[in-house]
Kinemage of the C-alpha trace (Angstrom):
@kinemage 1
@onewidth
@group {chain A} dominant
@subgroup {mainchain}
@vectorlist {calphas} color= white
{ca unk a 1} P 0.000 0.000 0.000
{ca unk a 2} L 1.195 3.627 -0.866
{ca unk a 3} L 1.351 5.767 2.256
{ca unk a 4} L -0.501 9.442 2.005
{ca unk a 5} L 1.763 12.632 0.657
{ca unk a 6} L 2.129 14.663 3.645
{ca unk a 7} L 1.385 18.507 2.575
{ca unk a 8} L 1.312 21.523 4.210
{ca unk a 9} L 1.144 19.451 7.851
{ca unk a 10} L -1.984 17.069 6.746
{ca unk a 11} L -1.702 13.834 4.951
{ca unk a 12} L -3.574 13.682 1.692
{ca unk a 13} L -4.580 10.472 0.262
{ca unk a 14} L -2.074 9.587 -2.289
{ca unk a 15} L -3.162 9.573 -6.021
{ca unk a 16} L -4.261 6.841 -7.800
{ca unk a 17} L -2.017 6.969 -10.188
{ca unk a 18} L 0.294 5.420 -7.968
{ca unk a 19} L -2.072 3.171 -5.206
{ca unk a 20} L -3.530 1.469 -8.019
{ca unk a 21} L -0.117 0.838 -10.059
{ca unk a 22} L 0.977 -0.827 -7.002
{ca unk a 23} L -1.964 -2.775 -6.254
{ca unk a 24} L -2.067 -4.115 -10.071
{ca unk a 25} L 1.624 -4.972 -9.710
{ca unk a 26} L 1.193 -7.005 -6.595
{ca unk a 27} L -2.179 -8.692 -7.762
{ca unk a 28} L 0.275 -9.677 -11.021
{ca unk a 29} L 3.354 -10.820 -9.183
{ca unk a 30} L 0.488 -12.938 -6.876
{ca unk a 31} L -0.856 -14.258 -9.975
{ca unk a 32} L 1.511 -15.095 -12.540
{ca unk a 33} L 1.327 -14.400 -16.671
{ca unk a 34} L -0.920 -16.828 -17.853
{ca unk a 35} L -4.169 -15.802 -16.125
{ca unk a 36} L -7.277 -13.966 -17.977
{ca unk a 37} L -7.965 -10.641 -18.241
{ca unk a 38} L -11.101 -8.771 -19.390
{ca unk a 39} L -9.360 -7.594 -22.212
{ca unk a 40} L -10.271 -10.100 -25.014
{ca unk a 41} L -7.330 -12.112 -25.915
{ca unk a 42} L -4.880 -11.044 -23.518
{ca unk a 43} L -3.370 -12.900 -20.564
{ca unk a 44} L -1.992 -11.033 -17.412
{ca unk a 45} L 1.640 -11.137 -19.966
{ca unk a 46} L -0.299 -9.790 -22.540
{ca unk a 47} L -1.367 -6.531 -20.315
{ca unk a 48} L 1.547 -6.288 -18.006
{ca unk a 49} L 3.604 -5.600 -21.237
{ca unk a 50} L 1.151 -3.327 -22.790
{ca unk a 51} L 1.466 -1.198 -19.640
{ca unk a 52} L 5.413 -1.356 -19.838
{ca unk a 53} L 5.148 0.113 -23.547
{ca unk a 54} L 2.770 2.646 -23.106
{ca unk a 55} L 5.119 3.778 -19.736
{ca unk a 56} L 8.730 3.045 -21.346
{ca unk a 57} L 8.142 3.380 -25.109
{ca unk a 58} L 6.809 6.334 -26.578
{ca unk a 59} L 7.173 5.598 -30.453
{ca unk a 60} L 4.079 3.105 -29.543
{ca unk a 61} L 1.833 5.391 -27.999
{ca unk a 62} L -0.527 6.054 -31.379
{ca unk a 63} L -0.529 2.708 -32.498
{ca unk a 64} L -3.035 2.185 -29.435
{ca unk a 65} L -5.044 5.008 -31.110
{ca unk a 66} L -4.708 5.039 -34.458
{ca unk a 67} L -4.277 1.419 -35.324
{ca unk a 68} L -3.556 0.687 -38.498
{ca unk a 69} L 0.599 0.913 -39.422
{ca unk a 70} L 0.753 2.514 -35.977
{ca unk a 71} L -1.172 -0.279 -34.512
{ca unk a 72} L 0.969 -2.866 -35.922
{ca unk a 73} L 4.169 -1.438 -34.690
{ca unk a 74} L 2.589 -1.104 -31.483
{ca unk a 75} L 1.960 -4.566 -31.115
{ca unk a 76} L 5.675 -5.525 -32.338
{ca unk a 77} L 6.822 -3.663 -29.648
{ca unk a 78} L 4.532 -5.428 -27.412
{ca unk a 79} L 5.378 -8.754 -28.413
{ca unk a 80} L 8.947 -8.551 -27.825
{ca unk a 81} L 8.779 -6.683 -24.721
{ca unk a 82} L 6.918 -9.517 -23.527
{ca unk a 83} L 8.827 -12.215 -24.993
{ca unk a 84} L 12.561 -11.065 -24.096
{ca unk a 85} L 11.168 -9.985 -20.327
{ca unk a 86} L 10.941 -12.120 -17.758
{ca unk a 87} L 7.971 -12.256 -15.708
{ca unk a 88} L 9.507 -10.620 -12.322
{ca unk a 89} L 11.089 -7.732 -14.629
{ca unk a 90} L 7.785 -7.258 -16.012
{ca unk a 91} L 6.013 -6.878 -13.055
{ca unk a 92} L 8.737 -4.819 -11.443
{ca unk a 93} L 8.268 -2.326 -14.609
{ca unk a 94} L 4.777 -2.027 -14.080
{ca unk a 95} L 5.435 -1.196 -10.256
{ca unk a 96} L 8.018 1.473 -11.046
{ca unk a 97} L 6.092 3.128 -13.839
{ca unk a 98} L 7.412 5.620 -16.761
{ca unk a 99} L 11.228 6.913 -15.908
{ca unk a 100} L 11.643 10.145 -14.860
{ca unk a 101} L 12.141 11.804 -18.733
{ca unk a 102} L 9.059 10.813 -19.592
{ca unk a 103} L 6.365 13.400 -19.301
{ca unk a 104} L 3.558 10.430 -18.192
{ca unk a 105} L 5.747 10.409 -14.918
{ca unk a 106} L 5.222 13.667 -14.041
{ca unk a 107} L 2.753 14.494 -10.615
{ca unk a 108} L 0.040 16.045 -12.631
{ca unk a 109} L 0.367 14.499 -15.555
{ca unk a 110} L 1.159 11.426 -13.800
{ca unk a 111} L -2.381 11.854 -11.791
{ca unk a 112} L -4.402 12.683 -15.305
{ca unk a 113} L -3.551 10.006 -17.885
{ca unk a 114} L -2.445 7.190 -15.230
{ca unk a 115} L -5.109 7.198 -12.434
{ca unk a 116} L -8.064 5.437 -14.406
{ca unk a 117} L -5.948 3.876 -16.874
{ca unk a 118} L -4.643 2.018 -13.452
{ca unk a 119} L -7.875 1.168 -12.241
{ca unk a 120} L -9.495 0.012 -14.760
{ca unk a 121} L -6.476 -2.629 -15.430
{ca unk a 122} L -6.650 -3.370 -12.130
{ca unk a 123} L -10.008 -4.352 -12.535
{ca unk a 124} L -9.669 -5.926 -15.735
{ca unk a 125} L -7.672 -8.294 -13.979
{ca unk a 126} L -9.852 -8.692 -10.464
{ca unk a 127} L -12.962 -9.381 -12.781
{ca unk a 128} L -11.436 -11.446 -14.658
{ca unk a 129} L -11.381 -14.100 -11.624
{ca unk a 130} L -14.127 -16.309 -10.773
{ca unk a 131} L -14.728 -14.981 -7.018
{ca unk a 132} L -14.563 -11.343 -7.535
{ca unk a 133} L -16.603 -8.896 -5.612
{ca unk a 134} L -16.749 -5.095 -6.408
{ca unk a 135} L -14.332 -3.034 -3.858
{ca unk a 136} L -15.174 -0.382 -2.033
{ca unk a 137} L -12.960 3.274 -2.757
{ca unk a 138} L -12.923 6.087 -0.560
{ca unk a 139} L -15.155 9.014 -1.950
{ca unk a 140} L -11.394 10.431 -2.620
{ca unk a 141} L -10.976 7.954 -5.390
{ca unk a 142} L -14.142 7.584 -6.416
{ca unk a 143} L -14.209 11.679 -7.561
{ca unk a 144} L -11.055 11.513 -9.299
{ca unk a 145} L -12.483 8.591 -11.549
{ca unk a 146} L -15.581 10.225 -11.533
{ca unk a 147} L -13.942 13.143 -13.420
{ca unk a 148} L -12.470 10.959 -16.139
{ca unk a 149} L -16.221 9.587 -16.711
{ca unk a 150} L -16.805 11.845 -19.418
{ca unk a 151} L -13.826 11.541 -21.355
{ca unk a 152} L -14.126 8.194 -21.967
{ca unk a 153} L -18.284 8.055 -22.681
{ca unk a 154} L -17.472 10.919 -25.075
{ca unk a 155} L -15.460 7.846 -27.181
{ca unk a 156} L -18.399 5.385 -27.539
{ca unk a 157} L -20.064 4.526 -30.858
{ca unk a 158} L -22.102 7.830 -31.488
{ca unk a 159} L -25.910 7.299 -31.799
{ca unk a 160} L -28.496 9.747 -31.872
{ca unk a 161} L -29.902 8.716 -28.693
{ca unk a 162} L -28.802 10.992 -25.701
{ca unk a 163} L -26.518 9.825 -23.055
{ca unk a 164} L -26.369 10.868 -19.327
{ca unk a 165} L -23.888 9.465 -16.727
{ca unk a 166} L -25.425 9.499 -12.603
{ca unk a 167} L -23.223 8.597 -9.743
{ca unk a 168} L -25.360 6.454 -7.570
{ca unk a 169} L -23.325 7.651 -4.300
{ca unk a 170} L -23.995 11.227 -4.640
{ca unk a 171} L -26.466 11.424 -7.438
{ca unk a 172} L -24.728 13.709 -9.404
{ca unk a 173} L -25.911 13.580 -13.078
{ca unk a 174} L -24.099 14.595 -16.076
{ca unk a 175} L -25.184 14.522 -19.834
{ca unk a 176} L -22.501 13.520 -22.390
{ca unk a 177} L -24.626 13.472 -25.722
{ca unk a 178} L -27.889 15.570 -26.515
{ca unk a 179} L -30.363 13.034 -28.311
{ca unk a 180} L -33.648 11.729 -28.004
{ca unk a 181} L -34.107 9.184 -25.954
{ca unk a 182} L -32.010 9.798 -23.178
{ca unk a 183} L -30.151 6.815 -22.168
{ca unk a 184} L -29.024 6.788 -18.544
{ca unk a 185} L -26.168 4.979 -17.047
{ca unk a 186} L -25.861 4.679 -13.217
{ca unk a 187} L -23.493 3.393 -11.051
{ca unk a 188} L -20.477 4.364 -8.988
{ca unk a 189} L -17.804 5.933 -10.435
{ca unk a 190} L -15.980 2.946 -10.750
{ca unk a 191} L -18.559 1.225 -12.141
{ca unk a 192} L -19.739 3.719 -14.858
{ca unk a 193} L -15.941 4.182 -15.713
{ca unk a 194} L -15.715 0.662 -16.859
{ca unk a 195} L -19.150 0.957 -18.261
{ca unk a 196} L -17.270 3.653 -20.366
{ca unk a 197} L -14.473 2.053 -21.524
{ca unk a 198} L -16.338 -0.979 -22.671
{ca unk a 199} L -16.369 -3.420 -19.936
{ca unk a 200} L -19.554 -3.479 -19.807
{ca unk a 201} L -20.156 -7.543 -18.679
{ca unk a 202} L -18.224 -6.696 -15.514
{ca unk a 203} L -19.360 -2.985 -14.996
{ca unk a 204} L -22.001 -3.008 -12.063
{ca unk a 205} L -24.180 -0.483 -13.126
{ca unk a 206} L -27.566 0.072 -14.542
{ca unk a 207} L -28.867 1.153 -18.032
{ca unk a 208} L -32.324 2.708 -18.391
């Protein structure tokens, strides 16, 4: 477990970014690199590398938005990352994150593009189990994924329905698409994140 930053002579929880990198990292090392994952096709190996790329390698980055030529270098790089890594290096990668020239590992930065990407690959992994149960987060956590939320909805298939996002803790709405009818997804933050980003067999959250 990360300890909380101390500022200003009060401890602040510490950011995501960096509780959940370390929680993935020990789930992985527990685990091994053959297990499932909720991302289709790819074992713990599979992800554990992808996260080492996107942290180590920037000349991959947008192949995993592009696709395409990009796409296929990005998976190149993938492949032999995992294949000439062994498994404790990998997992020791994931734990340390990005090196220090690489803007991804700077504090802000660090806490905007790395929090939910964390998460939700620490869930993919958790769900991905036979005996998992939703966690509970600290309203802390669940308000910094809560503000990716709309970010990632805004990257769905557009429809002309409507779309609206409610956080079932606080019941705070917000509307990501104008349409008509208004489709409503509720859940916690967590839980509409991965609703979000496409996990939507494990997201625990309802659609009306």
């Amino acid at each position: 477990m990360v300890s909380p930053v101390q500022r200003g002579g009060g401890r602040l929880p510490a950011p995501l970014s960096r509780t959940e990198r370390a929680a993935l990292a020990d789930l992985l090392a527990e685990l091994g690199p053959d297990e499932p994952t909720c991302c289709t096709g790819w074992t713990t190996a599979d992800l554990a590398a992808h996260l080492v790329v996107r942290d180590r390698r920037p000349d991959a980055a947008p192949g995993a938005v592009l696709g395409g030529p990009f796409g296929r270098w990005t998976e190149r790089v993938m492949d032999r990352t995992r294949r000439s890594t062994s498994w404790p290096e990998l997992v020791a990668q994931v734990r340390t994150g990005p090196p220090v020239w690489v803007p991804t590992s700077w504090g802000p930065v660090d806490r905007l593009v790395n929090g939910s990407e964390m998460t939700i690959h620490h869930e993919d992994v958790r769900r991905a189990r036979p005996d998992w149960a939703p966690r509970e987060l600290p309203r802390s956590a669940q308000d910094e994924l809560w503000a990716q939320v709309g970010f990632l909805a805004r990257t769905r298939p557009r429809s002309d329905r409507g779309l609206q996002v409610r956080r079932t803790d606080t019941g705070e709405s917000r509307t990501i698409r104008e349409g008509s009818p208004v489709v409503t997804v509720a859940g916690e933050p967590l839980e509409v994140l991965l609703w979000a980003s496409g996990r939507e067999d494990v997201a625990r959250v309802e659609v009306s």
